[in-house]
MISE-515658 format. One record per residue (C-alpha): x negated, y, z negated. Coordinates in Angstrom, 3 decimals. Each point is the difference from the previous one (the first is absolute). Last residue first. Layout:
X,Y,Z
...
***
This chain:
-5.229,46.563,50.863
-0.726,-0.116,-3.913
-2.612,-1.708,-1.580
-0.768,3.994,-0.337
3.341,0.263,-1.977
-0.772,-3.394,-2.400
-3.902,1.466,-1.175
1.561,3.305,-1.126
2.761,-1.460,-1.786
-2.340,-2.370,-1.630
-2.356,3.439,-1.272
3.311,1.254,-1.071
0.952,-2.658,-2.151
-3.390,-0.610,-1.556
-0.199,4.044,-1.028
3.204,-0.078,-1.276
-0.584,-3.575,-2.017
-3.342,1.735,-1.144
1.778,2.835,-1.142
2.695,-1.437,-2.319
-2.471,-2.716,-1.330
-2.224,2.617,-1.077
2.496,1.991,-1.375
1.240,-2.784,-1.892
-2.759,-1.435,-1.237
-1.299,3.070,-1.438
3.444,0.708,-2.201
0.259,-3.806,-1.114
-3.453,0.716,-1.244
1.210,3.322,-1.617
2.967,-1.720,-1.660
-2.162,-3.320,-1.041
-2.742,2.620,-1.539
2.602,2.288,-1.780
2.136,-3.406,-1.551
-3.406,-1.487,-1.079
-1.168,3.048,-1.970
-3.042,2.059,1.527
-3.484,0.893,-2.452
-2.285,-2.102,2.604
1.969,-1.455,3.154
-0.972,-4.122,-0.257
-1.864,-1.017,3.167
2.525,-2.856,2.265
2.728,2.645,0.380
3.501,-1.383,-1.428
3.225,-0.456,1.750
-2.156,-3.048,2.153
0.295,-0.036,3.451
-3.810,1.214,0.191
-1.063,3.680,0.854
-3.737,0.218,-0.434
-1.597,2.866,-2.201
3.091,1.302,-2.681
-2.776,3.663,-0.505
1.067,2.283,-1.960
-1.888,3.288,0.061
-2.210,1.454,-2.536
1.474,2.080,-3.062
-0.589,3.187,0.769
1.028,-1.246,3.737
-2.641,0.530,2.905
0.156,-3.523,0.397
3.105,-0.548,1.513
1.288,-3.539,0.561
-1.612,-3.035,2.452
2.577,-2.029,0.582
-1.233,-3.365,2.337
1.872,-1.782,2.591
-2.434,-2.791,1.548
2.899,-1.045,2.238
1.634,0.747,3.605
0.341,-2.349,2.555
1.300,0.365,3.365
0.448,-2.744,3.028
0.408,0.993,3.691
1.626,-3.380,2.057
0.264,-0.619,3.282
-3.008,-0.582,0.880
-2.391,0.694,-2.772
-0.670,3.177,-2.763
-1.426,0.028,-3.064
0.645,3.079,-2.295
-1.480,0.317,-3.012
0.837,3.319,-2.602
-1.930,0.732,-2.892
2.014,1.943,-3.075
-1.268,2.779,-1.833
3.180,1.855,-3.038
-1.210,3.151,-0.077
0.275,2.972,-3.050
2.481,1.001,-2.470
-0.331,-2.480,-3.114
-1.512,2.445,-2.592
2.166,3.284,0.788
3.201,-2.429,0.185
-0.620,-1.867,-2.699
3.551,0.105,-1.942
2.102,2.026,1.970
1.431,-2.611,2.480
0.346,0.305,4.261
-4.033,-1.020,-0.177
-2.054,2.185,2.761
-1.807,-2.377,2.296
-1.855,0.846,2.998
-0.051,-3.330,2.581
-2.947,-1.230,1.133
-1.704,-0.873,3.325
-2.608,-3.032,0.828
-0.906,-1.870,3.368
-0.147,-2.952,1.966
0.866,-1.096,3.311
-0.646,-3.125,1.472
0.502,-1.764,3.425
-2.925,-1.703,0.106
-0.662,1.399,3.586
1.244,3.282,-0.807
-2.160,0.211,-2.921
0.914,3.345,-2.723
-1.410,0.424,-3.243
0.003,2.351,-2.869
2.681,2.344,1.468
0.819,2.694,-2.268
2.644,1.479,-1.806
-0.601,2.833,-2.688
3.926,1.036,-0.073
2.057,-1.902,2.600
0.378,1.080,3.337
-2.279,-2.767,1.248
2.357,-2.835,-1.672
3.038,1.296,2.309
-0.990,2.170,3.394
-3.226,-1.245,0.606
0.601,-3.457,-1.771
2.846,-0.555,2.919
-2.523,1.012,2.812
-2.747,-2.999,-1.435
3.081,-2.304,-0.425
1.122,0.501,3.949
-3.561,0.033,0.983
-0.268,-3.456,-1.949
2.939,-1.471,1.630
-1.068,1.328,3.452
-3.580,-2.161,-0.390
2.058,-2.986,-2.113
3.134,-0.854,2.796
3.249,1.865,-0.183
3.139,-1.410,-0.888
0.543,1.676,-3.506
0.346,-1.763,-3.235
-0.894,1.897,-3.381
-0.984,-1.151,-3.025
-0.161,1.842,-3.106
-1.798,-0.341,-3.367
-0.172,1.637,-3.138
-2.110,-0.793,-3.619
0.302,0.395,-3.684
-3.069,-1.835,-1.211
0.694,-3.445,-1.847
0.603,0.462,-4.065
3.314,-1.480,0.314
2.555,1.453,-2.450
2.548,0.111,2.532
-0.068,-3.787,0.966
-2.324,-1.606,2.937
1.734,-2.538,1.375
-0.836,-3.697,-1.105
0.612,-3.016,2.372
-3.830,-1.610,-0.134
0.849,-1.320,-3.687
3.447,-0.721,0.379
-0.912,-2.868,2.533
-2.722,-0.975,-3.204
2.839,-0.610,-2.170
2.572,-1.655,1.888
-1.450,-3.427,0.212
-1.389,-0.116,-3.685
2.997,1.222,-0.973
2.100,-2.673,1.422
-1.889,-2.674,-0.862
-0.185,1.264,-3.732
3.794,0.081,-0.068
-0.006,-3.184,1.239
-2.477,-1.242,-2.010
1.853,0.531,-3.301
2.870,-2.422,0.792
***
């Protein structure tokens, strides 16, 4: 009578194993990515992505293109997003850029975008030095513990960060797919 029940776990077990989702509270970095389909082959693919950064990712403050190989089909760069929190509580010390690194690769058919690495960086010009939350996870909580802050004010002004940069980068990724779908276009 007890095996069976044993059995059974032991059979189930390790398929629940490999069939976790990341929750919430996962500590894994915060990350975007888009895919978008257009019938064009990889050389006018990757023109079409290097003119749709020009007018989306390029516009944004301090971007920059770190790489860029037709033949591989990459594109890489960085941009950031200026942050001023919507709450009162650490405004001054929390203004500043939120840096994220963009990858685009780019085959027949298909242009892919990835955007991770975000990192807060607050302001350091502050009396009191800025506040820094470093890498965005899915997590409510920054990974470094916020010196002289209360729980509540940290997970409100984290919430805060995430969702402006969230907010923008989906813009941002929407247009730039937008832009890569009308010159697929006849």
């Amino acid at each position: 009578m007890i095996l069976r029940p044993l059995l059974l776990f032991l059979i189930l077990a390790p398929c629940g194993l490999f069939a976790q989702d990341l929750t919430a509270d996962s500590t894994s970095a915060l990350s975007f990515v888009r895919s978008v389909n257009a019938p064009r082959n990889a050389v006018q693919l990757f023109d079409s992505a290097v003119e749709a950064w020009t007018w989306t990712f390029g516009k944004e403050p301090g971007a920059k293109v770190i790489r860029s190989d037709r033949n591989a089909g990459v594109i890489e760069g960085t941009a950031r997003v200026n942050f001023r929190s919507e709450q009162l509580v650490m405004r001054e010390e929390s203004m500043g850029t939120i840096q994220y690194r963009i990858m685009i690769t780019v085959h027949a058919g298909e242009c892919r975008v990835v955007i991770t690495e975000l990192v807060h960086s607050g302001n350091r010009n502050t009396q009191r030095g800025g506040v820094h939350l470093g890498l965005l996870t899915r997590s409510s909580m920054p990974v470094n513990r916020i010196r002289g802050q209360g729980r509540s004010n940290v997970v409100g002004l984290y919430a805060d960060v995430k969702q402006q940069a969230s907010d923008r980068i989906t813009t941002v990724l929407q247009t730039f797919a937008s832009r890569v779908r009308a010159q697929a276009e006849p």
